[in-house]
Every structure is written in C-alpha cells, then in structure tokens.
PDB file of N, CA, C and O in Angstrom:
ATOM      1  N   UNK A   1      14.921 -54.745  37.835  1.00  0.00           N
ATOM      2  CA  UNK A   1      13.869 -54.984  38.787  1.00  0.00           C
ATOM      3  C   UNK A   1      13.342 -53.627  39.260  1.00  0.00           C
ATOM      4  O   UNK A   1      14.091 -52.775  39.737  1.00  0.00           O
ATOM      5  N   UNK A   2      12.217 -53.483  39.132  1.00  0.00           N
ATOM      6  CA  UNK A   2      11.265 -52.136  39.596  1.00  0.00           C
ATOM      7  C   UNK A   2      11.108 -52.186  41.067  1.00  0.00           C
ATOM      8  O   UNK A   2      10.741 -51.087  41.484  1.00  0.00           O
ATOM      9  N   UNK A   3      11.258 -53.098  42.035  1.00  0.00           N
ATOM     10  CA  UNK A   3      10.938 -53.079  43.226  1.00  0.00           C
ATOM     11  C   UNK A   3      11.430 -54.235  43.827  1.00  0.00           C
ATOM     12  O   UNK A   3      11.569 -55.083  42.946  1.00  0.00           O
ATOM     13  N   UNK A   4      11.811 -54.733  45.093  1.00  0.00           N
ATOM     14  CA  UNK A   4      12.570 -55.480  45.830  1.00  0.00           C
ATOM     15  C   UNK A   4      12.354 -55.374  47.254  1.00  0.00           C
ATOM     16  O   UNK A   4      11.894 -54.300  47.643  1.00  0.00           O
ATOM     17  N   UNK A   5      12.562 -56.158  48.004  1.00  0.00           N
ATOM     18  CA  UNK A   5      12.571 -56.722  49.323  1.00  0.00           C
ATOM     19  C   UNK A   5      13.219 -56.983  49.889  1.00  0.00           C
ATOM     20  O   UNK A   5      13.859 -57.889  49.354  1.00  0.00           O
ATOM     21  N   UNK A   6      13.937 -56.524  51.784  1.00  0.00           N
ATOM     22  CA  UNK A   6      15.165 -56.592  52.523  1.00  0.00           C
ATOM     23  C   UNK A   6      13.941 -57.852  53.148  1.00  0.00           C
ATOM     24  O   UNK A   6      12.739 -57.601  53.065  1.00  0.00           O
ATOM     25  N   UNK A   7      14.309 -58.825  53.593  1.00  0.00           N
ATOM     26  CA  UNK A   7      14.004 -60.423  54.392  1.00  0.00           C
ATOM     27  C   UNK A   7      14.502 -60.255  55.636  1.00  0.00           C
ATOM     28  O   UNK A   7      13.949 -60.833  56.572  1.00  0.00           O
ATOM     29  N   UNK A   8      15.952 -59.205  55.916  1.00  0.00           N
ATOM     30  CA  UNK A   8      16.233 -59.503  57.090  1.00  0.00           C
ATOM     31  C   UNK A   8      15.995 -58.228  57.821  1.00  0.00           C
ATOM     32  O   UNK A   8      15.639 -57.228  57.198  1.00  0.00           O
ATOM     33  N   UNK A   9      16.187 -58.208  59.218  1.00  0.00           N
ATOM     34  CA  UNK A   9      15.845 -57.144  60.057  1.00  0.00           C
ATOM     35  C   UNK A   9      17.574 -56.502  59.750  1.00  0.00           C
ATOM     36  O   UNK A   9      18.613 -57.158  59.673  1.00  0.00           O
ATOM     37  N   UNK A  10      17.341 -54.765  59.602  1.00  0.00           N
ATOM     38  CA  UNK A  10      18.264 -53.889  59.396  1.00  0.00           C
ATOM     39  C   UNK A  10      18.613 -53.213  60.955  1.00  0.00           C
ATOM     40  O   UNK A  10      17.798 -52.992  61.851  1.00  0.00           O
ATOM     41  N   UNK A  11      19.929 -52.991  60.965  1.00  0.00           N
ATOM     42  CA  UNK A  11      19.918 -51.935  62.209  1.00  0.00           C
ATOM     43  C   UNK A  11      20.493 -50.400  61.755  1.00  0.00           C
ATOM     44  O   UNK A  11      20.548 -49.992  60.595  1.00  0.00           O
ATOM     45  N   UNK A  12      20.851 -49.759  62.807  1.00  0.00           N
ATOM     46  CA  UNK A  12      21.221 -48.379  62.578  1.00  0.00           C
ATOM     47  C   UNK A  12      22.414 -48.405  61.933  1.00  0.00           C
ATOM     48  O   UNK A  12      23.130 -49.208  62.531  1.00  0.00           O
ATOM     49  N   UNK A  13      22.949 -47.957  61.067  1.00  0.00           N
ATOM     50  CA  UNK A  13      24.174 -47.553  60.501  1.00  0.00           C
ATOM     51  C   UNK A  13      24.836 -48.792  59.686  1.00  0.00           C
ATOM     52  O   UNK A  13      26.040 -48.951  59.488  1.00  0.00           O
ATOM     53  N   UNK A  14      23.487 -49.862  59.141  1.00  0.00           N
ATOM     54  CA  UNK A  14      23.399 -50.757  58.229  1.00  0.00           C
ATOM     55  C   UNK A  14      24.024 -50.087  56.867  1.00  0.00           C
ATOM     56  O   UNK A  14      23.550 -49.215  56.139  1.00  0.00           O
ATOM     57  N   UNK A  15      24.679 -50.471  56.824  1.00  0.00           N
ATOM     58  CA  UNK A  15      25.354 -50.212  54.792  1.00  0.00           C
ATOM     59  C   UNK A  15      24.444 -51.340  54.174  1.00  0.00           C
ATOM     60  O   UNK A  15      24.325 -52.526  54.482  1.00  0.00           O
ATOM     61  N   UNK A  16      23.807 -50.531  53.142  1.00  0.00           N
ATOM     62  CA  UNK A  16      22.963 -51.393  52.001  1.00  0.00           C
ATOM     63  C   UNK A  16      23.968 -50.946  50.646  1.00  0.00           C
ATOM     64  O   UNK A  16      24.514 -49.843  50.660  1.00  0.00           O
ATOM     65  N   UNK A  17      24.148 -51.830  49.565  1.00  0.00           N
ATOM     66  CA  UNK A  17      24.579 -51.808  48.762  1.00  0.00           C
ATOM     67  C   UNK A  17      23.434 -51.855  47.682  1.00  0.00           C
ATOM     68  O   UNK A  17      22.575 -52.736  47.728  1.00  0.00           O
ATOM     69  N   UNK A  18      23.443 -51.241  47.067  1.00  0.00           N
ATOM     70  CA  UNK A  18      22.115 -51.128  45.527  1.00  0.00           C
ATOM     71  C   UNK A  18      22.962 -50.434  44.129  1.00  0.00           C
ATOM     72  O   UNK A  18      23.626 -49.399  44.065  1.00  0.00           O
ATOM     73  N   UNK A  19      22.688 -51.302  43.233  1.00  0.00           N
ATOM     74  CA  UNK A  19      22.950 -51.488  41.956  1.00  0.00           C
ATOM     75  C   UNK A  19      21.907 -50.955  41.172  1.00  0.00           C
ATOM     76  O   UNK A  19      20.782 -51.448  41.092  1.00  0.00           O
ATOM     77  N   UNK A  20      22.494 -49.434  40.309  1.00  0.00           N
ATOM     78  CA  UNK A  20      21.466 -48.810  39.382  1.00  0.00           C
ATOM     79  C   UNK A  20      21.816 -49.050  38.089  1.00  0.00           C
ATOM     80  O   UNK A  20      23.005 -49.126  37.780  1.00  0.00           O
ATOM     81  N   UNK A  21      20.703 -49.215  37.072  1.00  0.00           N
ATOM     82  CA  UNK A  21      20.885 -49.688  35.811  1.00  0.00           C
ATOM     83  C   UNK A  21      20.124 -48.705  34.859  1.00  0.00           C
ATOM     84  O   UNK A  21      19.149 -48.125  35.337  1.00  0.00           O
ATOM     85  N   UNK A  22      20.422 -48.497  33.752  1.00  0.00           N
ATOM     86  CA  UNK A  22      19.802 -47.665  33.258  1.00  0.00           C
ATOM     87  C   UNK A  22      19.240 -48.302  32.181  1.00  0.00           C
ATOM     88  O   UNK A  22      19.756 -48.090  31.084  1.00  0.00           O
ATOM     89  N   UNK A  23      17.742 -49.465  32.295  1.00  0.00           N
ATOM     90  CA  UNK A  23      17.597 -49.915  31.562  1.00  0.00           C
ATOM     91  C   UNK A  23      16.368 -48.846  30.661  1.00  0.00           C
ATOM     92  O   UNK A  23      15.875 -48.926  29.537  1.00  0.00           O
ATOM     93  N   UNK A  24      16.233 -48.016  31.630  1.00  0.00           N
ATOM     94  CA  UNK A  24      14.877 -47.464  31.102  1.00  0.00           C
ATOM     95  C   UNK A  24      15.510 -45.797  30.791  1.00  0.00           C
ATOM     96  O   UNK A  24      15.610 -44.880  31.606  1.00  0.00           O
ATOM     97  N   UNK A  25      15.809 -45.805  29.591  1.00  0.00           N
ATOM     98  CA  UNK A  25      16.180 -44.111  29.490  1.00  0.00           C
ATOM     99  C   UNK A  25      15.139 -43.205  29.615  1.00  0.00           C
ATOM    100  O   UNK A  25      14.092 -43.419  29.004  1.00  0.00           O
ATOM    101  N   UNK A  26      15.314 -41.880  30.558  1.00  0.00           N
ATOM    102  CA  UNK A  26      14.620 -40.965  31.282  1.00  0.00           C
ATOM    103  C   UNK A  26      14.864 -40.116  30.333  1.00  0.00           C
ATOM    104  O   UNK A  26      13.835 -39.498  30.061  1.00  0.00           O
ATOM    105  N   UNK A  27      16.079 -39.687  29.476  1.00  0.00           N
ATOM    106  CA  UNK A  27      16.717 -38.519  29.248  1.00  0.00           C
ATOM    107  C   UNK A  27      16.043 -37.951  28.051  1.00  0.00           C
ATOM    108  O   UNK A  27      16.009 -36.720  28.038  1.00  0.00           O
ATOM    109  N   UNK A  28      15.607 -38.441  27.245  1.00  0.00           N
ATOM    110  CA  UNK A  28      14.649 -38.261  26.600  1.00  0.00           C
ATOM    111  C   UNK A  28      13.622 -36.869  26.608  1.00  0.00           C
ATOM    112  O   UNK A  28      13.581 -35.833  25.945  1.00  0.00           O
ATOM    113  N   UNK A  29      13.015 -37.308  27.466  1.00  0.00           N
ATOM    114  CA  UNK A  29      11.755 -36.228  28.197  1.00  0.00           C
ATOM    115  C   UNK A  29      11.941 -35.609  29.177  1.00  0.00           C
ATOM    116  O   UNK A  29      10.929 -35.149  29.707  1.00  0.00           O
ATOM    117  N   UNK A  30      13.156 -35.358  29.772  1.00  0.00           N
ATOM    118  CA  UNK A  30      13.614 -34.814  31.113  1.00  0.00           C
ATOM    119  C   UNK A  30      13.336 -35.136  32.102  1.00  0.00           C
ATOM    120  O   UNK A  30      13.083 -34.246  32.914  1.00  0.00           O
ATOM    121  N   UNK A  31      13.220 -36.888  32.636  1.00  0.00           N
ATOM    122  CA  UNK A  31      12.644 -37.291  33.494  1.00  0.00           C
ATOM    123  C   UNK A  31      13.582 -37.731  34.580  1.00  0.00           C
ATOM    124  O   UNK A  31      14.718 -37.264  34.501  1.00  0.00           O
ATOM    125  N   UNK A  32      13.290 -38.640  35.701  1.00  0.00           N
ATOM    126  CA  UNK A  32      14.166 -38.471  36.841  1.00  0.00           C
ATOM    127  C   UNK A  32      14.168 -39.951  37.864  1.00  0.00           C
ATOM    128  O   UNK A  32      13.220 -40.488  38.437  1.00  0.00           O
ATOM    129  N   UNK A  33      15.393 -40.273  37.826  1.00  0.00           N
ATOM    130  CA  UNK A  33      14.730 -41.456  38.586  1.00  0.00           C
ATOM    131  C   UNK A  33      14.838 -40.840  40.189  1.00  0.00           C
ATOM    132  O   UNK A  33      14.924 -39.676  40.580  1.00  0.00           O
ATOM    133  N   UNK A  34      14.789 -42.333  41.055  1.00  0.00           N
ATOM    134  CA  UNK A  34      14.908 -41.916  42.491  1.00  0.00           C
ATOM    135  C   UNK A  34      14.680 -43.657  43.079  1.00  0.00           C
ATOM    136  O   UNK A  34      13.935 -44.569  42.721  1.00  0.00           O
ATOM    137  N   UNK A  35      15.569 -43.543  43.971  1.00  0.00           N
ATOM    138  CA  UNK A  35      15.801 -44.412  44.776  1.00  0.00           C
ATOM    139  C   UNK A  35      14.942 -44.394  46.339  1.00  0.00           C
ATOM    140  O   UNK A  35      15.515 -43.815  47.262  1.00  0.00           O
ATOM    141  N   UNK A  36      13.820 -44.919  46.555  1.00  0.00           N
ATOM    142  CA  UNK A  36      12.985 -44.790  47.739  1.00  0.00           C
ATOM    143  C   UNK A  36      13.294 -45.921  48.783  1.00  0.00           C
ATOM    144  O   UNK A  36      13.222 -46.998  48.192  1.00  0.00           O
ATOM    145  N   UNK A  37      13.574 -46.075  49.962  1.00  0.00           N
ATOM    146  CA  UNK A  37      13.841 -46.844  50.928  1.00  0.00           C
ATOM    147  C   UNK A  37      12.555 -46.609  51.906  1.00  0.00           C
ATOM    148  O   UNK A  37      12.543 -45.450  52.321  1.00  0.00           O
ATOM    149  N   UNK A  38      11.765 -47.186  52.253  1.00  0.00           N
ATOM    150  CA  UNK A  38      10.655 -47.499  53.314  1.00  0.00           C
ATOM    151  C   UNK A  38      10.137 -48.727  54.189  1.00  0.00           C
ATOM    152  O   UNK A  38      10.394 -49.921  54.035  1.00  0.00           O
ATOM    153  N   UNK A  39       9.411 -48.166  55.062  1.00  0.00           N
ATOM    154  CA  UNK A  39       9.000 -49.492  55.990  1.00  0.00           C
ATOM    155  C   UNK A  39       7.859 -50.276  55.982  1.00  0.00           C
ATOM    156  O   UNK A  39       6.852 -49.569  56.017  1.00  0.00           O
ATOM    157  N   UNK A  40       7.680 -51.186  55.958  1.00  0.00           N
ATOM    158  CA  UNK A  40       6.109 -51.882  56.079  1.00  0.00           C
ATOM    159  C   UNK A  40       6.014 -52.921  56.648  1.00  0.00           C
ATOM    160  O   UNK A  40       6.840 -53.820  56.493  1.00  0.00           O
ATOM    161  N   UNK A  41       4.937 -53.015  57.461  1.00  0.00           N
ATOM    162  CA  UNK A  41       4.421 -53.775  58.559  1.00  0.00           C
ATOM    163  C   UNK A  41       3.702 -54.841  57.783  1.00  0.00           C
ATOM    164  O   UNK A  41       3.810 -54.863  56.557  1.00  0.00           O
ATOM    165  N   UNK A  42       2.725 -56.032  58.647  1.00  0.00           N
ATOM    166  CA  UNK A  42       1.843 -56.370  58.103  1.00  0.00           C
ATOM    167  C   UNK A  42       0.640 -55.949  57.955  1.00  0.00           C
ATOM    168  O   UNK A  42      -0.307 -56.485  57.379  1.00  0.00           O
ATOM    169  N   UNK A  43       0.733 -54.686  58.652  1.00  0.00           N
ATOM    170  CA  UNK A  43      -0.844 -53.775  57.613  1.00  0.00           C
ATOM    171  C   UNK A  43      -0.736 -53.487  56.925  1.00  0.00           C
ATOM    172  O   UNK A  43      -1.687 -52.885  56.426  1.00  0.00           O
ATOM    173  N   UNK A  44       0.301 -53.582  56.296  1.00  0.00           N
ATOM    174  CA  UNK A  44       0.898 -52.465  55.005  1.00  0.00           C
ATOM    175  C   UNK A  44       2.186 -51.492  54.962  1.00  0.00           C
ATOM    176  O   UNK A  44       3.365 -51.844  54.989  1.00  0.00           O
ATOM    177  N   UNK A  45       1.563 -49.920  54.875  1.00  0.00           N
ATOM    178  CA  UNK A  45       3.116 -49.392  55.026  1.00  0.00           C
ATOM    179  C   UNK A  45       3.469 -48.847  56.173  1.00  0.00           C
ATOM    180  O   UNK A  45       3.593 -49.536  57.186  1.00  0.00           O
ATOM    181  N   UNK A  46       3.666 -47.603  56.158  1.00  0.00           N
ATOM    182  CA  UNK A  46       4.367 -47.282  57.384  1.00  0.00           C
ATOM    183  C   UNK A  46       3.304 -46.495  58.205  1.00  0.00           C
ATOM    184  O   UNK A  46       3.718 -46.053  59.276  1.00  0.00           O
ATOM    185  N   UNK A  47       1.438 -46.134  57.750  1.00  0.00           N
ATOM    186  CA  UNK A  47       0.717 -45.650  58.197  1.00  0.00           C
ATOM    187  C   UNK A  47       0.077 -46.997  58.776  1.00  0.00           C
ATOM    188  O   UNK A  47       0.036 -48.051  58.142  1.00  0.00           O
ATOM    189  N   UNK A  48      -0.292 -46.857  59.746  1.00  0.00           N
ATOM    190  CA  UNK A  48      -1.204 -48.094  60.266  1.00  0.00           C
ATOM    191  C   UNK A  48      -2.758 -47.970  60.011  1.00  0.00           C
ATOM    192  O   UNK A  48      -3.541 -48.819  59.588  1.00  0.00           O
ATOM    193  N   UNK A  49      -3.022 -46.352  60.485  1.00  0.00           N
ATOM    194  CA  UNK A  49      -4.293 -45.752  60.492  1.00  0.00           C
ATOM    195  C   UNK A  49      -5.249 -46.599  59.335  1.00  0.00           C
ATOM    196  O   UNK A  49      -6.421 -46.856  59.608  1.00  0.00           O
ATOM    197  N   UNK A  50      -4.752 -46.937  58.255  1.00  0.00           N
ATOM    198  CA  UNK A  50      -5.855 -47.268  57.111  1.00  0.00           C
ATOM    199  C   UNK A  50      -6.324 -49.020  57.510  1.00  0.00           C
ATOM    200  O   UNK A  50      -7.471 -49.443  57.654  1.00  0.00           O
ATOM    201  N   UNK A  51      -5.021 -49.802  57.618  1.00  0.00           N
ATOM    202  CA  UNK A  51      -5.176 -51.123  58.655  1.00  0.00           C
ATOM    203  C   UNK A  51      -6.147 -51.093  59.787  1.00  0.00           C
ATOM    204  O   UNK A  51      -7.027 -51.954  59.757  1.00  0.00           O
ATOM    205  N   UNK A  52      -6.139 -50.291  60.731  1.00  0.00           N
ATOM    206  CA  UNK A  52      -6.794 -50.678  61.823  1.00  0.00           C
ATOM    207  C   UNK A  52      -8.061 -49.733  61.542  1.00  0.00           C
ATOM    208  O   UNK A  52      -8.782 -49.496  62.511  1.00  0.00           O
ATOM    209  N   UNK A  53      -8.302 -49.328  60.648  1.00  0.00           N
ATOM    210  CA  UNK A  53      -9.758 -48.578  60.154  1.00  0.00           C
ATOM    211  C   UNK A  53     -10.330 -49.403  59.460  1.00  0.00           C
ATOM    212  O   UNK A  53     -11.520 -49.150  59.274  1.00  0.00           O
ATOM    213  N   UNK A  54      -9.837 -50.556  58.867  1.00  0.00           N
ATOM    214  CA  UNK A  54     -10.436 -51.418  57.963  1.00  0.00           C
ATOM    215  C   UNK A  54     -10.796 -53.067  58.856  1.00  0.00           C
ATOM    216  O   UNK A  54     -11.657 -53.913  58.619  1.00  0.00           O
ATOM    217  N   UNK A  55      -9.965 -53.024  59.676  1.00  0.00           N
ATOM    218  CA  UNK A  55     -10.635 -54.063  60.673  1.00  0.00           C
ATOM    219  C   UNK A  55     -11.684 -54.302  61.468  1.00  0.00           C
ATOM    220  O   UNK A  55     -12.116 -55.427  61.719  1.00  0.00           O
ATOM    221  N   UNK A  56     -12.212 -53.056  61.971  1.00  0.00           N
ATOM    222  CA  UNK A  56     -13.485 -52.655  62.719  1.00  0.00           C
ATOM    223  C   UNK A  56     -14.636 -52.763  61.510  1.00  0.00           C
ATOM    224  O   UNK A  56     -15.680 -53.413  61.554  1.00  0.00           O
ATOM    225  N   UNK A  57     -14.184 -52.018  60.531  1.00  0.00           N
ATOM    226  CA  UNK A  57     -15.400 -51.871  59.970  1.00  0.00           C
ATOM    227  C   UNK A  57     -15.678 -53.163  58.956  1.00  0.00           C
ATOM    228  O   UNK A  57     -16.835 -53.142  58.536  1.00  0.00           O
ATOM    229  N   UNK A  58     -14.845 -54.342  58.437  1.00  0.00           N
ATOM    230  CA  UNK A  58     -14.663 -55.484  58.427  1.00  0.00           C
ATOM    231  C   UNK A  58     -15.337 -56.738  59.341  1.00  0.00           C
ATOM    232  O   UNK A  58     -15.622 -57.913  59.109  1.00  0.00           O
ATOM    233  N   UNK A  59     -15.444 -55.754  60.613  1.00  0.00           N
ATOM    234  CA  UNK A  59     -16.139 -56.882  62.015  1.00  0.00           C
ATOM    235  C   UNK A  59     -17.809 -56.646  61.975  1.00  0.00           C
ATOM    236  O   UNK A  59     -18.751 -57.412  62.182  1.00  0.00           O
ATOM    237  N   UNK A  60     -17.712 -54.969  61.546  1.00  0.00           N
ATOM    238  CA  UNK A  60     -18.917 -54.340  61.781  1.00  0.00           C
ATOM    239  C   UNK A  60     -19.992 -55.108  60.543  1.00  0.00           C
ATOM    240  O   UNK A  60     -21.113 -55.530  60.823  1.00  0.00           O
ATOM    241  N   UNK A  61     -19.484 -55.162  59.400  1.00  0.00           N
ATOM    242  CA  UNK A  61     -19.951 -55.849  58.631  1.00  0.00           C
ATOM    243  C   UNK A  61     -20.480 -57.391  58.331  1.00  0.00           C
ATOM    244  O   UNK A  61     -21.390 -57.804  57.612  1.00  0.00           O
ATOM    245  N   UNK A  62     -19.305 -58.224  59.387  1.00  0.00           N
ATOM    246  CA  UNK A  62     -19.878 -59.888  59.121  1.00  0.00           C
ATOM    247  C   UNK A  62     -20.619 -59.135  60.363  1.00  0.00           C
ATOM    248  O   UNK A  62     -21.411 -58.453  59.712  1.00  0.00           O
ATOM    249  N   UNK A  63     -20.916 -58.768  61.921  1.00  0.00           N
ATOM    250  CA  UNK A  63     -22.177 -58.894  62.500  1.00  0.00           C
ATOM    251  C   UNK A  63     -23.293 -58.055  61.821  1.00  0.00           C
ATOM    252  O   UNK A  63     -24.413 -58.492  62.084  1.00  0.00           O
ATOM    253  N   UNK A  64     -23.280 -57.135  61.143  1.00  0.00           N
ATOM    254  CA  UNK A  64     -24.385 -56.951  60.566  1.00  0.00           C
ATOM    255  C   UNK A  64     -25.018 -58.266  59.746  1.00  0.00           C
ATOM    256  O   UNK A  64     -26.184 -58.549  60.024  1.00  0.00           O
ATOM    257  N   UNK A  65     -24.503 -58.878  59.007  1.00  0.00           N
ATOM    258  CA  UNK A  65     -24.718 -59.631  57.945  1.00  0.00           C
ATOM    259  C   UNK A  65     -25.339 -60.722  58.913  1.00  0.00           C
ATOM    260  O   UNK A  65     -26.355 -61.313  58.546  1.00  0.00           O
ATOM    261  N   UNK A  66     -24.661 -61.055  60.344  1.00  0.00           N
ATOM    262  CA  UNK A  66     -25.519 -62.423  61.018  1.00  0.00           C
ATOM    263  C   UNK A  66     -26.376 -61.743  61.469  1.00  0.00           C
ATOM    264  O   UNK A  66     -27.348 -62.377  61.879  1.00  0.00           O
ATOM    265  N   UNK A  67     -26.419 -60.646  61.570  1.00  0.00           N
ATOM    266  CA  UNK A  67     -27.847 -60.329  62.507  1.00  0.00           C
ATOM    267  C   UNK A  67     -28.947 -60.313  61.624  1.00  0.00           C
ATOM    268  O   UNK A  67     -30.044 -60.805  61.889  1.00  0.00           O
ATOM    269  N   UNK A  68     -28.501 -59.476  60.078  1.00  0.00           N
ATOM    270  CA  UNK A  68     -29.910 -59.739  59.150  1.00  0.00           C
ATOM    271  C   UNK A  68     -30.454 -60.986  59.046  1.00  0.00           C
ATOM    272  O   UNK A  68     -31.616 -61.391  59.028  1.00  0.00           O
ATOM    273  N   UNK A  69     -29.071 -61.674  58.962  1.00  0.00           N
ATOM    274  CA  UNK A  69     -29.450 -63.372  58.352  1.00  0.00           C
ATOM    275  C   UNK A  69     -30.326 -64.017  59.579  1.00  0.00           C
ATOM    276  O   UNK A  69     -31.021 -64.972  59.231  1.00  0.00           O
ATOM    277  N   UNK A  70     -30.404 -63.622  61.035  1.00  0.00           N
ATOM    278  CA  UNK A  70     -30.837 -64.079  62.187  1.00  0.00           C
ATOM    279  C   UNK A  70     -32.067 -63.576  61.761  1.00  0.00           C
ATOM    280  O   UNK A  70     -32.790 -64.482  61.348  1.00  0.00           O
ATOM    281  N   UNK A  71     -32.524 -62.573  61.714  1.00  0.00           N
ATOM    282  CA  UNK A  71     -33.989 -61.653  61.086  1.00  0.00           C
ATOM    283  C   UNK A  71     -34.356 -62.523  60.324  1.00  0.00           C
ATOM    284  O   UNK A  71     -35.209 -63.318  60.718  1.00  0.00           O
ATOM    285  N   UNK A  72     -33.921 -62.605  59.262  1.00  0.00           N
ATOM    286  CA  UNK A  72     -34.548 -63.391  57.967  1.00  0.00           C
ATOM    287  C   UNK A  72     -35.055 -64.945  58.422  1.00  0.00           C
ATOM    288  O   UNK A  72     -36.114 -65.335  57.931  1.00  0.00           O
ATOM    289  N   UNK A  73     -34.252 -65.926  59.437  1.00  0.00           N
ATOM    290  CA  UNK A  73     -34.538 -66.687  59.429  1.00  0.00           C
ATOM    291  C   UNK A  73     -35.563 -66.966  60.856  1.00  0.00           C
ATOM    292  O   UNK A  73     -35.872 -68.115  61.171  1.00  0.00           O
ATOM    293  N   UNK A  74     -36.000 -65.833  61.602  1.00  0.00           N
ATOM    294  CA  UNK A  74     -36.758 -65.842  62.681  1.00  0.00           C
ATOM    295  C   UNK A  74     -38.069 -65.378  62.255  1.00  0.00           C
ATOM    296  O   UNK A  74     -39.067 -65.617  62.936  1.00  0.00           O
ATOM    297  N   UNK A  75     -38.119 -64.733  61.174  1.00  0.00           N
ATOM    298  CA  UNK A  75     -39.544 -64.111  60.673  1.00  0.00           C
ATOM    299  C   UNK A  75     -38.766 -63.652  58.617  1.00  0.00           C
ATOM    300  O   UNK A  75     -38.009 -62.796  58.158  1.00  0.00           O
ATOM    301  N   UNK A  76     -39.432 -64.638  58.138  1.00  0.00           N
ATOM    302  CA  UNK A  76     -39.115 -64.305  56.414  1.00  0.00           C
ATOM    303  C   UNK A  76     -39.924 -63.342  56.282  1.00  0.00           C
ATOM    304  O   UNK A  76     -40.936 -63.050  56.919  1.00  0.00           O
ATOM    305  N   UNK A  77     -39.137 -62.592  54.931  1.00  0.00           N
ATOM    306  CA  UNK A  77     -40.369 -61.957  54.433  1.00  0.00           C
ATOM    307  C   UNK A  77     -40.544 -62.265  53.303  1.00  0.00           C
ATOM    308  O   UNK A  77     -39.727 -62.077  52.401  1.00  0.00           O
ATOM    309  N   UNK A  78     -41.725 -62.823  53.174  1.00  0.00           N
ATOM    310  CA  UNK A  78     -42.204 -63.470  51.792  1.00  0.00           C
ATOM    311  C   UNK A  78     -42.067 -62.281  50.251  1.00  0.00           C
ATOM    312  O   UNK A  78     -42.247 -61.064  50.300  1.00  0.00           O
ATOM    313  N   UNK A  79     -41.926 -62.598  49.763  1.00  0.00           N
ATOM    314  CA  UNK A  79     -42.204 -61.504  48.245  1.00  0.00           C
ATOM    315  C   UNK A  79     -43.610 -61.586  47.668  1.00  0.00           C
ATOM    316  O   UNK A  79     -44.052 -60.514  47.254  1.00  0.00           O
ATOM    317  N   UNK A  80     -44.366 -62.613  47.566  1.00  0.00           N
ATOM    318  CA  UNK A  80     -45.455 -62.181  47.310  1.00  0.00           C
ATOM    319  C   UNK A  80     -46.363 -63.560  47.675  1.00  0.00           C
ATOM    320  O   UNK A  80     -45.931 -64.699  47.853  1.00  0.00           O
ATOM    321  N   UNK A  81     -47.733 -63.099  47.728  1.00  0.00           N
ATOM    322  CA  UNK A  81     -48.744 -64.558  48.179  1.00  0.00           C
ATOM    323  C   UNK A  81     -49.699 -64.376  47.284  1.00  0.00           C
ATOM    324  O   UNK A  81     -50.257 -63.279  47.325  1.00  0.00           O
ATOM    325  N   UNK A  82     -49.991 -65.012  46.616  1.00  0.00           N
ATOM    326  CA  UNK A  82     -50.704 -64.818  45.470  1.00  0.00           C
ATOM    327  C   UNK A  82     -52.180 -66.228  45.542  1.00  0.00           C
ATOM    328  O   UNK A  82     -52.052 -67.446  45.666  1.00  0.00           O
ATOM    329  N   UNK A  83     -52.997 -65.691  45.454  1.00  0.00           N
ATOM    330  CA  UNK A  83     -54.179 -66.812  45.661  1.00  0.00           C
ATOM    331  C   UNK A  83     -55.293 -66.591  44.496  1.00  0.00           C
ATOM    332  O   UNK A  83     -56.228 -65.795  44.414  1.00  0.00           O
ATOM    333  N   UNK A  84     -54.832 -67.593  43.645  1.00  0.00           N
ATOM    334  CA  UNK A  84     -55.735 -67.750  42.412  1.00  0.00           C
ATOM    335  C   UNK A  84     -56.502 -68.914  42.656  1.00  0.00           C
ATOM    336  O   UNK A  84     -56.018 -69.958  43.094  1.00  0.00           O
ATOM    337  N   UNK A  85     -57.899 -68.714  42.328  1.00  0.00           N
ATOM    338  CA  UNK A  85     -58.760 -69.647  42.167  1.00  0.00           C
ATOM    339  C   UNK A  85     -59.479 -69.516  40.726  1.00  0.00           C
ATOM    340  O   UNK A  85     -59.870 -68.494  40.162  1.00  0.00           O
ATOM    341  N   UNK A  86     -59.541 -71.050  40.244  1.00  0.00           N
ATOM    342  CA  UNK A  86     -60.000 -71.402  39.268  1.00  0.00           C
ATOM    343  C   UNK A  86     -61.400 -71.455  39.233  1.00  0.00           C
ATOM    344  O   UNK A  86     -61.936 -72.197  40.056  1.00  0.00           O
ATOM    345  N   UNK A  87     -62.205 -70.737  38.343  1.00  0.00           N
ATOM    346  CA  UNK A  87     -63.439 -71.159  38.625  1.00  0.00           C
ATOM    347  C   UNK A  87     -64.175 -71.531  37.011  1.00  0.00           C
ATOM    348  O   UNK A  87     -65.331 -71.949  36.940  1.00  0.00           O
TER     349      UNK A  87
END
C-alpha cells in the first residue's frame, strides 16, 4: 500500500506500529524510500491558507454570476436585429 489512513484520534507518546515491505526495489538506481507521518484537516493538509483562500473567492464568484444573470434578465442584450423587407 502506497498510502494509508489513522480513523482514530492519536495522542502524545502514541506508539504506531508500521510494516515496511520491499515490494518496489530502489537499489537499483540509488534511490530511497521514506516514511512520512502528517496532519490533515478537512481543508486538506496541514496549511489551511489555500482552503480558506478558495472559499471567498468561490462566494465571490456564484455572486458575480447572480448579479450578471440579474443584468441579463432586467435589460437583455440582444445580438442582433435585423429588418429585411421584401420588395
């Protein structure tokens, strides 16, 4: 497994147990594994900044979109009027 998930809440001086496998040989090309442990919220990871930058401008966007759509439907603007007469 390339990646995995703790479900429960951890505390300080939690012992995690993890099982390494060497299904993928590195040694080859002089490569390296590594074991990463991190946190993530429901914005994502452990930066919030990109979450709560994407919510505003997410809001900013559906009221733009009702306000054009309010425009459009208080005064259209036609594409073209065309008046042919047959003679």
């Amino acid at each position: 497994m390339l990646y995995s998930r703790i479900e429960q809440d951890l505390q300080a001086n939690d012992l995690i147990h993890v099982t390494l496998e060497n299904n993928y040989n590195t040694y080859n090309f002089g490569g390296k594994k590594m074991l990463v442990l991190s946190t993530a919220s429901w914005l994502g990871g452990k930066n919030d900044f990109l979450g709560l930058l994407i919510l505003p401008v997410g809001g900013m966007c559906f009221f733009l979109a009702m306000f054009f759509a309010l425009i459009y439907l208080l005064k259209p603007r036609y594409v073209c009027t065309l008046h042919i007469t047959l003679s």
